[in-house]
C-alpha positions as a Markdown table, in Angstrom:
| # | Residue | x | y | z |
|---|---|---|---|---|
| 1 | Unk | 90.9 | -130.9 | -126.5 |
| 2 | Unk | 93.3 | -128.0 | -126.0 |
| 3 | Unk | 97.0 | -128.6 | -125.0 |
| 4 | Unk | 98.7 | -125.5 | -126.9 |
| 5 | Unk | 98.5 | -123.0 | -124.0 |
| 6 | Unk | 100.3 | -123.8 | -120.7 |
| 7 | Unk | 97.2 | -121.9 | -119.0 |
| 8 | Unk | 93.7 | -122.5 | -119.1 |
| 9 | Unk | 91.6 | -120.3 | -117.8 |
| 10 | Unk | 87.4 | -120.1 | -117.7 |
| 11 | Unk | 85.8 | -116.7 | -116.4 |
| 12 | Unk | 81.8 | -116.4 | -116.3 |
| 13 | Unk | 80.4 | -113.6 | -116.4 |
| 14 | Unk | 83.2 | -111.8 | -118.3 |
| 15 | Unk | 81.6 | -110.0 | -121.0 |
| 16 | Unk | 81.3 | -107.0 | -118.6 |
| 17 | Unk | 82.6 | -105.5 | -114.9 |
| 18 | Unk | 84.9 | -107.4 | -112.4 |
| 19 | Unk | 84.9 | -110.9 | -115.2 |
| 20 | Unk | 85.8 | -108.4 | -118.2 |
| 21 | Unk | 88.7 | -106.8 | -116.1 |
| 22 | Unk | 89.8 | -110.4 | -114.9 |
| 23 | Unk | 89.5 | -111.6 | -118.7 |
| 24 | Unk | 91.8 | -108.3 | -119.6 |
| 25 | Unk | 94.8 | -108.7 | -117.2 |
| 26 | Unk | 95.0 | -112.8 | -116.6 |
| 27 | Unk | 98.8 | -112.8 | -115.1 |
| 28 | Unk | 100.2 | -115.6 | -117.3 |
| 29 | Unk | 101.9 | -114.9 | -120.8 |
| 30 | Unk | 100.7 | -117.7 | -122.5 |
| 31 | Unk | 97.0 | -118.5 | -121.5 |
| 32 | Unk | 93.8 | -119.2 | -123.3 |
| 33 | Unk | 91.0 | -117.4 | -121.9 |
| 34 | Unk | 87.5 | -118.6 | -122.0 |
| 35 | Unk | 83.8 | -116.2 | -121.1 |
| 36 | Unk | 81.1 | -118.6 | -120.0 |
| 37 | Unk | 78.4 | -115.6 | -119.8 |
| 38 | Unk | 74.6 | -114.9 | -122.8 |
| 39 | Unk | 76.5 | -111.6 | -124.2 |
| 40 | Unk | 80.0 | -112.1 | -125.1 |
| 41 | Unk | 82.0 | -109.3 | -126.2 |
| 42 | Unk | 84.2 | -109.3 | -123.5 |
| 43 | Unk | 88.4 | -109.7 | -124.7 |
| 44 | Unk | 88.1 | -113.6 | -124.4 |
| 45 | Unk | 86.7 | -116.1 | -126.3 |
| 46 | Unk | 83.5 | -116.7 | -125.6 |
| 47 | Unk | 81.3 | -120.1 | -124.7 |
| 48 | Unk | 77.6 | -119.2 | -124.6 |
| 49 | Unk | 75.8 | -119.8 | -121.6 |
| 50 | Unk | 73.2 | -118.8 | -119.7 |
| 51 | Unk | 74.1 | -120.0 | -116.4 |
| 52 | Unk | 70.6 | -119.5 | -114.9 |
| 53 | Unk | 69.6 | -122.5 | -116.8 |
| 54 | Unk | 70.3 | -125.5 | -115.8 |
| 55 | Unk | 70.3 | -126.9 | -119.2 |
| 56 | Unk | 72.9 | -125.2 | -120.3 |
| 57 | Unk | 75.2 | -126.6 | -117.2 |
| 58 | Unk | 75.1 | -129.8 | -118.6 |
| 59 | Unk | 76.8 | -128.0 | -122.0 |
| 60 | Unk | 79.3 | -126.8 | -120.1 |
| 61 | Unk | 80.2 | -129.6 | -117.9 |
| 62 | Unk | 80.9 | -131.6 | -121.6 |
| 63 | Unk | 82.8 | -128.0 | -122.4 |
| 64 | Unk | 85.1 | -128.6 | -119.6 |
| 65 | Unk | 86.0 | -132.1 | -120.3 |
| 66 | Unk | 86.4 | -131.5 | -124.0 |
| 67 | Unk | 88.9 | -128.7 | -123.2 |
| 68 | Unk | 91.0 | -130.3 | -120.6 |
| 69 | Unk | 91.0 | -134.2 | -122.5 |
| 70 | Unk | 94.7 | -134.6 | -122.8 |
| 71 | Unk | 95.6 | -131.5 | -121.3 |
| 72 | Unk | 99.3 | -130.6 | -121.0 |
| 73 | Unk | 99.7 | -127.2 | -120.1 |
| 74 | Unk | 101.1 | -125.4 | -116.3 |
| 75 | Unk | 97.7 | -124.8 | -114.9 |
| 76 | Unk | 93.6 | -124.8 | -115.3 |
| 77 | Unk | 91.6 | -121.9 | -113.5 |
| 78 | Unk | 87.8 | -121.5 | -113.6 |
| 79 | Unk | 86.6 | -118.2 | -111.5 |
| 80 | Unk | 83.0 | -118.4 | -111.2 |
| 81 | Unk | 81.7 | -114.8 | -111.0 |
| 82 | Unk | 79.0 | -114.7 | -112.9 |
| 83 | Unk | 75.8 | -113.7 | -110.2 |
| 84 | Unk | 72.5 | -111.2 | -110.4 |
| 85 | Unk | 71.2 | -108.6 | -107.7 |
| 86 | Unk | 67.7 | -109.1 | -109.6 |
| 87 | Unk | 65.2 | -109.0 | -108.2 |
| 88 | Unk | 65.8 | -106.8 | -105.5 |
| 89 | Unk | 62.7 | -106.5 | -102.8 |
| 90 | Unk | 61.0 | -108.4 | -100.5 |
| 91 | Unk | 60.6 | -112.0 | -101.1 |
| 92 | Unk | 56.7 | -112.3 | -101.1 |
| 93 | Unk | 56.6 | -109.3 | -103.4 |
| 94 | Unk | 59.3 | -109.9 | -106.2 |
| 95 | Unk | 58.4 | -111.5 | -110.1 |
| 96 | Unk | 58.8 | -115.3 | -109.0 |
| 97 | Unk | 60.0 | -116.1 | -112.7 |
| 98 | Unk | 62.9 | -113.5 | -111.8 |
| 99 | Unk | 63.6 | -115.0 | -108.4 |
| 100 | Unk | 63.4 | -118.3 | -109.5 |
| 101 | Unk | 66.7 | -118.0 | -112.1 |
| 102 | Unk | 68.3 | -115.6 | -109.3 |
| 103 | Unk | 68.4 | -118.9 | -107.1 |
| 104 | Unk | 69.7 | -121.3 | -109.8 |
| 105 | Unk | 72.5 | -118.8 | -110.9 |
| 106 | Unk | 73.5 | -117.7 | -107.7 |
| 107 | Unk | 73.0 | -120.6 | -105.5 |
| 108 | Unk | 73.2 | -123.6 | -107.5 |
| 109 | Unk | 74.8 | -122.7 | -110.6 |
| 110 | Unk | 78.5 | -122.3 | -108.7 |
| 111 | Unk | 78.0 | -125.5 | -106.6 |
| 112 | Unk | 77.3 | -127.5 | -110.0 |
| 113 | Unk | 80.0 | -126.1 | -112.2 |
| 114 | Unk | 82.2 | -126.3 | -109.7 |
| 115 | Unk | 81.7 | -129.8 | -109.2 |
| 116 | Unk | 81.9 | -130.5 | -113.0 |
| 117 | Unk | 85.3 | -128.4 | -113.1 |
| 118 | Unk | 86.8 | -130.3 | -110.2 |
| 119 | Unk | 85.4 | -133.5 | -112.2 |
| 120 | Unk | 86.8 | -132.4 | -115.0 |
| 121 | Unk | 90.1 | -131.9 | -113.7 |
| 122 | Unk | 90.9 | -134.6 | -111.4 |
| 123 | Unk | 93.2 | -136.8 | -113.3 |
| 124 | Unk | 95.4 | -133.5 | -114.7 |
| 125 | Unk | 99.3 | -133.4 | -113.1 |
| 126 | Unk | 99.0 | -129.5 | -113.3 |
| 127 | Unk | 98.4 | -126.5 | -111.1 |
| 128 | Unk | 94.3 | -126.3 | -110.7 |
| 129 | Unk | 92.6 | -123.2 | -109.2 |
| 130 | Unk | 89.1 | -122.7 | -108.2 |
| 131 | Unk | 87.9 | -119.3 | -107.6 |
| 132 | Unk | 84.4 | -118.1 | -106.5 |
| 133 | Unk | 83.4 | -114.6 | -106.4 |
| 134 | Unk | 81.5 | -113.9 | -102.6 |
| 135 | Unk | 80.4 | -110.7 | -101.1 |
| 136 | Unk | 80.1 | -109.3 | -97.6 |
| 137 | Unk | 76.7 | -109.8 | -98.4 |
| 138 | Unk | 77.6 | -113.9 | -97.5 |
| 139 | Unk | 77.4 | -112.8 | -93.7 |
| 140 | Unk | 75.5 | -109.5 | -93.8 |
| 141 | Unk | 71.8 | -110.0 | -94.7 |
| 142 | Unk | 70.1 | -106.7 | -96.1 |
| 143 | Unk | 66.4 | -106.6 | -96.5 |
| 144 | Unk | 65.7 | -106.9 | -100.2 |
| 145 | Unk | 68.9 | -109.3 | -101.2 |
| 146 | Unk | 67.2 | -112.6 | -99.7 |
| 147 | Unk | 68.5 | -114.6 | -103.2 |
| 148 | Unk | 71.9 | -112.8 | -103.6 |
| 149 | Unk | 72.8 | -113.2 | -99.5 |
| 150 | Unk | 71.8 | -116.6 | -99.8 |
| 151 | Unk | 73.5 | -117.5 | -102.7 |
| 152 | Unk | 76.9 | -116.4 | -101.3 |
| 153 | Unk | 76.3 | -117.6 | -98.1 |
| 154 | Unk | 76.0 | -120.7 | -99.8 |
| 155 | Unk | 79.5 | -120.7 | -102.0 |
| 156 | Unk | 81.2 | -119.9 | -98.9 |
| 157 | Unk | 80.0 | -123.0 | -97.2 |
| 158 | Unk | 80.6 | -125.3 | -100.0 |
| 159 | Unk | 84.2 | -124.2 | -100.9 |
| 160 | Unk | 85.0 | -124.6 | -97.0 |
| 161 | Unk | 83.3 | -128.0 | -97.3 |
| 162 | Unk | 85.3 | -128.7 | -100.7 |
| 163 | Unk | 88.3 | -126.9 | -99.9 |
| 164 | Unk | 88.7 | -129.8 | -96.7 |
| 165 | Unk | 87.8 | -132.8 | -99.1 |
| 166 | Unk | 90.6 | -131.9 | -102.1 |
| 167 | Unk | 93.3 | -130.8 | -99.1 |
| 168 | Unk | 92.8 | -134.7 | -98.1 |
| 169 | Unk | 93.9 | -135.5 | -102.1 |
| 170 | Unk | 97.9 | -136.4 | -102.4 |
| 171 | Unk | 99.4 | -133.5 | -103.8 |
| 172 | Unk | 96.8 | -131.6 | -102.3 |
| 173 | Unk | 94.2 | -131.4 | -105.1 |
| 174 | Unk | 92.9 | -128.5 | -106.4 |
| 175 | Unk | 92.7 | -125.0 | -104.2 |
| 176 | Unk | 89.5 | -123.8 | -104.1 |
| 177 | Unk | 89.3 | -120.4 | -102.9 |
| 178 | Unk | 86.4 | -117.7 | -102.3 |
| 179 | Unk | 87.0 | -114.2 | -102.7 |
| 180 | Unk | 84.7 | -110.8 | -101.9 |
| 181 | Unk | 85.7 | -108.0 | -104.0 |
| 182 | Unk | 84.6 | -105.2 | -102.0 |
| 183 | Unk | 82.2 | -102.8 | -103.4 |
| 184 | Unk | 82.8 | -102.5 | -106.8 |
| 185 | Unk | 81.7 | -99.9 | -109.1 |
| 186 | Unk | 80.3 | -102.0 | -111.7 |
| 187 | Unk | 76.9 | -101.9 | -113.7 |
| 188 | Unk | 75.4 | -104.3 | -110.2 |
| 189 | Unk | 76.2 | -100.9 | -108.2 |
| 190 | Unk | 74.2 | -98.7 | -110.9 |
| 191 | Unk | 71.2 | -100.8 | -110.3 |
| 192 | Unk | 71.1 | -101.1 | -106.7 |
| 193 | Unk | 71.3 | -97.3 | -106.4 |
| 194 | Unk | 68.2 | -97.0 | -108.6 |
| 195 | Unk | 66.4 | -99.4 | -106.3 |
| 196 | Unk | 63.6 | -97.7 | -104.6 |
| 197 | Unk | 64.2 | -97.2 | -100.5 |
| 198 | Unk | 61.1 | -99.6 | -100.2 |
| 199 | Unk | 62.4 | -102.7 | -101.8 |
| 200 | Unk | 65.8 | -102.3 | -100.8 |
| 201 | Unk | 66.3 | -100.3 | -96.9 |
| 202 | Unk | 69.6 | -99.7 | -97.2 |
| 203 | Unk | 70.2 | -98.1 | -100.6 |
| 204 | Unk | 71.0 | -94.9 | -99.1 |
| 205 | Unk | 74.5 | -96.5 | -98.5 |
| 206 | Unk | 75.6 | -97.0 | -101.6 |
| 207 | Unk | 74.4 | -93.7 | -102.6 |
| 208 | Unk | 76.7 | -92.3 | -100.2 |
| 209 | Unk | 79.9 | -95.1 | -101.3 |
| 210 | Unk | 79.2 | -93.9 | -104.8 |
| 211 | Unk | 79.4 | -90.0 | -103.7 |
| 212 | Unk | 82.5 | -90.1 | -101.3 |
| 213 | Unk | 84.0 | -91.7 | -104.3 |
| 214 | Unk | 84.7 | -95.2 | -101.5 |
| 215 | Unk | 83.5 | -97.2 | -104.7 |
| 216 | Unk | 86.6 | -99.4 | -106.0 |
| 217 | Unk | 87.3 | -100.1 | -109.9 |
| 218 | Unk | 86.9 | -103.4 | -111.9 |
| 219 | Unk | 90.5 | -103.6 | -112.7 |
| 220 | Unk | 91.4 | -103.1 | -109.0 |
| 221 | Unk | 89.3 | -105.7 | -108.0 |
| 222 | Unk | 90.8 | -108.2 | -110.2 |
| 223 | Unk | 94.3 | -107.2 | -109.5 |
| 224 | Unk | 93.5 | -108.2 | -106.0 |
| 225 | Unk | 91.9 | -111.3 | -107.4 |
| 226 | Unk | 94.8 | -111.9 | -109.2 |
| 227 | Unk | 97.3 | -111.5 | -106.2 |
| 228 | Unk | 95.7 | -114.9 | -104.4 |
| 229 | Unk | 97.0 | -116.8 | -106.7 |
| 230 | Unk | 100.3 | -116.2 | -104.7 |
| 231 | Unk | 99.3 | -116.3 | -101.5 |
| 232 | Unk | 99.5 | -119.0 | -99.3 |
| 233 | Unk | 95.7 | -119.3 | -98.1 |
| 234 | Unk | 94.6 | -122.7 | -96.9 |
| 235 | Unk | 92.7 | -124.4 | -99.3 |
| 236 | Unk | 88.7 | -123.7 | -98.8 |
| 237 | Unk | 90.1 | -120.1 | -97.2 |
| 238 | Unk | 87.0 | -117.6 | -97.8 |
| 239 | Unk | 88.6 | -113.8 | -98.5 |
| 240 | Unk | 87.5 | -110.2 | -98.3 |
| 241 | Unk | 90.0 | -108.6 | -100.3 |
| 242 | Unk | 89.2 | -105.4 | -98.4 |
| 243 | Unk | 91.1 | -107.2 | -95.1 |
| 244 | Unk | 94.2 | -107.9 | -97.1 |
């Protein structure tokens, strides 16, 4: 139970990139941050998971409600950013092992903790934010991303479909928001750029982002991040901060 801190904030995938930078520069004075990611190491405190296994969903769906039992803080935040680029090629040719976990964490993974957050939460009086990470990549489909498009195709669909069901609450519910960085120059890019032109057509572009310098930073990214949280989108809005 935690009900020192008026904000409560989960981040996965913060031990590095965009979740590290969020983790770093959270906008509210008195908050408790919390990594859901493997690695740690990041500047919060860290909850091991690995979110590509759904076992380890069920730990932090009881996480969740332990933490926010009694709650009596300002607000509860959980930005789900935590997603893999791996493996990157052609669906009949990539390791199925690989593209197996790519699917849980990237397409199923945000739809279940979500839930359990929004579970989690329901009964609390306080402000309650839920954030998940997109990517153009939701509405472009490149040859060699099949999992990752997929995947944010799908966390678009489900925060407009559970944006409209908690704007029907009284009070309004909780805001659930979805949010594309841009391209970010984070260890993702580094790997994409090493892809091979076979697996992955259109790597050429981000060589070319990455040498024109058109590459934006981690802690730019989650400033911008950041900024939604005083903005009035609707709730279930889908953003490309690159359009603000």
């Amino acid at each position: 139970m935690s009900t020192a801190a008026k904000s409560l904030i989960w981040i996965s995938g913060a031990s590095a990139g965009i979740g590290a930078a969020l983790a770093a520069t959270a906008p509210y004075g008195d908050a408790r941050v919390i990594d859901l990611s493997r690695r740690g190491g990041g500047p919060a405190e860290h909850f091991k998971a690995d979110l590509s296994d759904p076992a380890d969903w069920v730990r932090v769906e009881q996480h969740f409600r332990e933490e926010t039992a009694g709650y009596d803080g300002e607000r509860v935040v959980f930005i789900h950013n935590a997603g893999t680029i791996t493996p990157i090629g052609p669906a009949d040719r990539v390791d199925g092992d690989a593209y197996t976990r790519a699917v849980l964490l990237n397409s199923a993974a945000p739809q279940v903790l979500g839930r359990a957050f929004l579970q989690a939460t329901a009964e609390l009086t306080c402000e309650r934010h839920l954030v998940m990470l997109s990517s153009g990549a939701a509405k472009t489909a490149y040859a060699g991303w099949s999992s990752y498009n997929a995947g944010k195709a799908a966390v678009e669909h489900w925060v407009r479909s559970v944006g409209a069901e908690q704007d029907e609450r009284s009070g309004g519910g909780c805001r659930v928001i979805a949010v594309a960085p841009g391209v970010v120059d984070t260890a993702m890019q580094t790997e994409i750029r090493a892809t091979d032109e076979q697996d992955f057509p259109a790597v050429g572009r981000f060589h070319e982002l990455k040498k024109t310098g058109a590459l934006s930073t981690p802690a730019d990214a989650a400033a911008g991040i950041w900024s939604l949280f005083d903005r009035p989108f609707p709730n279930g809005s889908c953003v490309d901060l690159r359009q603000l």
